[in-house]
ZALUMGU-360695 format. One record per residue (C-alpha): residue number from 1; x, z, y. Coordinates in Angstrom, 1 decimal, m for minus. Layout:
BEGIN
pt seq:NUM, x:X, z:Z, y:Y $
...
***
This chain:
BEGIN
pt seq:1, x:m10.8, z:m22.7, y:m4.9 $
pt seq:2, x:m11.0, z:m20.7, y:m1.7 $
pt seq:3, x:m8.0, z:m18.3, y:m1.1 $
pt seq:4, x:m10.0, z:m15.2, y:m1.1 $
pt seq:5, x:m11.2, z:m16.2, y:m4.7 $
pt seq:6, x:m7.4, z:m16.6, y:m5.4 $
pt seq:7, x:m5.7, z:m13.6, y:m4.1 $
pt seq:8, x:m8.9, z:m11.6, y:m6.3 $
pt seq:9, x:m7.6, z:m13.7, y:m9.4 $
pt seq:10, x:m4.2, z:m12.8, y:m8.6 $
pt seq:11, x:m5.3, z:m9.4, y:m8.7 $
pt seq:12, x:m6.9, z:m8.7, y:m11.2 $
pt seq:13, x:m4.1, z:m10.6, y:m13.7 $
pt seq:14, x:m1.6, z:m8.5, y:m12.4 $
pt seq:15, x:m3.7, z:m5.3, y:m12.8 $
pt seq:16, x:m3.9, z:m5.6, y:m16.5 $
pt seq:17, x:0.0, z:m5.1, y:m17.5 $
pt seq:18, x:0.0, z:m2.0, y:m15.4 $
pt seq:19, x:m2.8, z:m0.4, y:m16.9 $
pt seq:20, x:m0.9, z:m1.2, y:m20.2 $
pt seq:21, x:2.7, z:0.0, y:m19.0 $
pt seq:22, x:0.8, z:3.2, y:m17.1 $
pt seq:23, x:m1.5, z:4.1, y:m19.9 $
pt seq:24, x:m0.6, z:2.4, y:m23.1 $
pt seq:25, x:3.3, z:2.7, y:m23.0 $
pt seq:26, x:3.9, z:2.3, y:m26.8 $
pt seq:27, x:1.0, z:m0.5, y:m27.6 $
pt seq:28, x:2.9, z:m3.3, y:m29.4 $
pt seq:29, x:1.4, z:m5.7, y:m26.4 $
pt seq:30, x:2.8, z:m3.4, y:m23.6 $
pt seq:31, x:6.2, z:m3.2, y:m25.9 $
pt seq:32, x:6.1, z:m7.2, y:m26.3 $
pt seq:33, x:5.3, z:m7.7, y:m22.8 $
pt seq:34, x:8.4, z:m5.6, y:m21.6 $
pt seq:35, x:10.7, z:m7.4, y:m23.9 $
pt seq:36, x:9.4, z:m11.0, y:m23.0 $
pt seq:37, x:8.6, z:m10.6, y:m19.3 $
pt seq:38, x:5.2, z:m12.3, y:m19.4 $
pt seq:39, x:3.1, z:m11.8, y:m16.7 $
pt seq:40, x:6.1, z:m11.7, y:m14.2 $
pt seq:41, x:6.9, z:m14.8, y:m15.4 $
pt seq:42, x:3.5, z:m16.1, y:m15.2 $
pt seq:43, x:3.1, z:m14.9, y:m11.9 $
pt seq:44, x:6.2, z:m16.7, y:m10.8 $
pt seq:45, x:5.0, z:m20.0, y:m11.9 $
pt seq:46, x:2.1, z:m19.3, y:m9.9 $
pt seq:47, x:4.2, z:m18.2, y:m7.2 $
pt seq:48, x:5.9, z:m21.8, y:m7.5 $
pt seq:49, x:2.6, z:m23.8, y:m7.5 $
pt seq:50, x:1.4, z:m22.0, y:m5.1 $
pt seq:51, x:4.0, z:m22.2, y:m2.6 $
pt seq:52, x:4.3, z:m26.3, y:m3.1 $
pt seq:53, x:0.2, z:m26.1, y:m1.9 $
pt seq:54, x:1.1, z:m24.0, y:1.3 $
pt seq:55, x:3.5, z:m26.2, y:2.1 $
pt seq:56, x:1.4, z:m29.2, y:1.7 $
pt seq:57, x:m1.3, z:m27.8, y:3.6 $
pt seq:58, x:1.2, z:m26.8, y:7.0 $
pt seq:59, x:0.3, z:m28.9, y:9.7 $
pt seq:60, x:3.3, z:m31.3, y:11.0 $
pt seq:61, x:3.9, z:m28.5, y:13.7 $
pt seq:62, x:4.1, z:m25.4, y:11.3 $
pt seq:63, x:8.1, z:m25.1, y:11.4 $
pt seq:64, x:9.3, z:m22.9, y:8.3 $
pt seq:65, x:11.6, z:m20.4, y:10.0 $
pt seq:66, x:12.9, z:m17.3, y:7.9 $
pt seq:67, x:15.8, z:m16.9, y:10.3 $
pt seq:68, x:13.5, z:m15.4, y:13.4 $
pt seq:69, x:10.4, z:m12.5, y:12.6 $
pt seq:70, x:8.2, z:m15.0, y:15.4 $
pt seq:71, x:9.1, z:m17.6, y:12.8 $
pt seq:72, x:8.3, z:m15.7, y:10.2 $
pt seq:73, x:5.1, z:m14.7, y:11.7 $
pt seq:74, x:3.8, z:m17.7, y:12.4 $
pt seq:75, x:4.1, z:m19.1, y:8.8 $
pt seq:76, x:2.0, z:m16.0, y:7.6 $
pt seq:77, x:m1.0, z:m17.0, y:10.5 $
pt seq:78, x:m1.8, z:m19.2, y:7.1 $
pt seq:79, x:m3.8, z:m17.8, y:4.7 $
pt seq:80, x:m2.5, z:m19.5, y:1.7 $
pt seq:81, x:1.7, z:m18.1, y:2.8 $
pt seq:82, x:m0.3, z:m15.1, y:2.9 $
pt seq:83, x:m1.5, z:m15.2, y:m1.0 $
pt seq:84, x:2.1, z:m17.0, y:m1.8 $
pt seq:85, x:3.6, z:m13.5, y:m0.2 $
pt seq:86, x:1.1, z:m10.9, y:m1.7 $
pt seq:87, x:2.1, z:m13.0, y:m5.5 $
pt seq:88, x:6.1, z:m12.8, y:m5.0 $
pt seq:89, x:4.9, z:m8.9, y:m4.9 $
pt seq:90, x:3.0, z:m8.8, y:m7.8 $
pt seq:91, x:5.5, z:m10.7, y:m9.7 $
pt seq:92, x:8.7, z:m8.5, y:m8.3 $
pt seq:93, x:6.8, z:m5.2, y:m8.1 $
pt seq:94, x:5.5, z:m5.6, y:m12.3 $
pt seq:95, x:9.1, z:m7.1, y:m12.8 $
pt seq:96, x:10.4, z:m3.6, y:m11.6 $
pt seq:97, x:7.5, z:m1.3, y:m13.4 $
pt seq:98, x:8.5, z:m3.3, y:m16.7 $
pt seq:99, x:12.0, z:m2.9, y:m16.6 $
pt seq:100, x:11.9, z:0.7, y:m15.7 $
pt seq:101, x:9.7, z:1.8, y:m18.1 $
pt seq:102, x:12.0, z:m0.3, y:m20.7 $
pt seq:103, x:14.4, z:1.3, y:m19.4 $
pt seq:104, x:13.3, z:4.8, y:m19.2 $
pt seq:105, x:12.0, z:4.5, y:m23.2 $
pt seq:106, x:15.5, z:3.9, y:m23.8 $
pt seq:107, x:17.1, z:6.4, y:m22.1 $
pt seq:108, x:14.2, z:8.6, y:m24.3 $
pt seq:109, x:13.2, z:9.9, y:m20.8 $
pt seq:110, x:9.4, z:12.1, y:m20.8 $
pt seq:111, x:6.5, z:9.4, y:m19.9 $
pt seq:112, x:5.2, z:11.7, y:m18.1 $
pt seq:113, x:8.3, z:11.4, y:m15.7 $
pt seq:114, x:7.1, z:8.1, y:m15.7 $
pt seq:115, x:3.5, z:7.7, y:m14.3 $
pt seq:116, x:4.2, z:8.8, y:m10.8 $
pt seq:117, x:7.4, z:6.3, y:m10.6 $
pt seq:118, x:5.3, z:3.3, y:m12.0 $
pt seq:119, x:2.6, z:4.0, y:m9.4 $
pt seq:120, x:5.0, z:3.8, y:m6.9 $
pt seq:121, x:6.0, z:0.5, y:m8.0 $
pt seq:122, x:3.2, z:m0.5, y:m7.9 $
pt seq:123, x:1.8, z:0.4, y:m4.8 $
pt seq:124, x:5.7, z:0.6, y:m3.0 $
pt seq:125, x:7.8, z:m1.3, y:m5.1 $
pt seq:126, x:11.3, z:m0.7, y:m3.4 $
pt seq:127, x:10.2, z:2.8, y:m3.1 $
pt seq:128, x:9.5, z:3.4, y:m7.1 $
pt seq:129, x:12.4, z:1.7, y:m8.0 $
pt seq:130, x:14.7, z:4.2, y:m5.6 $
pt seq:131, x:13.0, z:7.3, y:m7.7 $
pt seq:132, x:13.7, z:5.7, y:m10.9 $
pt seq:133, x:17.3, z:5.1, y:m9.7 $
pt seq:134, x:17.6, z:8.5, y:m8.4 $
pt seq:135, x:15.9, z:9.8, y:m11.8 $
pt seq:136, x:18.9, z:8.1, y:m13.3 $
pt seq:137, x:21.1, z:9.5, y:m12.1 $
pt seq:138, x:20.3, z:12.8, y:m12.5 $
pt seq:139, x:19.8, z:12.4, y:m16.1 $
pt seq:140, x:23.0, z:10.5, y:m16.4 $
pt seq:141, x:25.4, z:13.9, y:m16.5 $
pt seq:142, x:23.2, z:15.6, y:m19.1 $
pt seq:143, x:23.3, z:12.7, y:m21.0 $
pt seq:144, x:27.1, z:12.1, y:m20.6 $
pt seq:145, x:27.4, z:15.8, y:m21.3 $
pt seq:146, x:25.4, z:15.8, y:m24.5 $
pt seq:147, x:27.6, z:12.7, y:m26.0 $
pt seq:148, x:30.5, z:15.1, y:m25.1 $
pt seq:149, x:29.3, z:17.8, y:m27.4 $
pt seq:150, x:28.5, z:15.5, y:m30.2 $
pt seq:151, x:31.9, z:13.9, y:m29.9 $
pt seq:152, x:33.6, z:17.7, y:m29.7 $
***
């Protein structure tokens, strides 16, 4: 199977918990999936597999180098690293969205807070998780402050 064919696979697997943590927040499948980490696991087997085949297929001159960006450039001139990078961000980037929206339904925060920050995980992993965070810790006092009152 050709990469392009792949990376369109890869795609459209990881599409489908989205949709369910973005639209279908309570569904018993969304819920299970949170719980069990599913699809990112999944996705990281894949990620495994996937990176033994790019290996295989280097050349004897390809020299793995994460230590320089040249290095690290000239791995990614394959098309298979490529698809092995774009699935370790599908796999962190869902890992993220799931825990966040976990989280977030524990905390009992507004899934409407929500949507934006998933789609920014999504699309800007690091980026979504930062808001969450930061949505954190705004709503940390008012929480701490409400379990003041109930104790009083």
């Amino acid at each position: 199977m050709d990469t392009e064919m792949l990376f369109k696979i890869f795609n459209t697997v990881a599409i489908v918990p989205w949709i369910w943590l973005i639209c279908l927040p309570k569904f018993k499948g969304t819920q299970w999936m949170m719980k069990s980490q599913f699809f990112p696991f999944v996705l990281a087997v894949c990620y495994l597999v996937m990176m033994v085949v790019s290996i295989s297929q280097m050349d004897g001159g390809t020299k793995i180098d994460f230590s320089t960006l040249e290095g690290l450039m000239a791995m990614f001139t394959n098309p298979m690293a490529v698809l092995v990078g774009w699935i370790h961000y599908l796999c962190f980037d869902l890992f993220v969205g799931t825990w966040v929206l976990k989280d977030s339904q524990e905390r009992g925060l507004s899934h409407w807070f929500m949507i934006p920050i998933l789609l920014f995980c999504l699309m800007a992993g690091p980026f979504g998780f930062m808001l969450y965070y930061l949505l954190r810790l705004i709503k940390k006092p008012v929480n701490q402050e409400l379990e003041e009152i109930k104790e009083f």
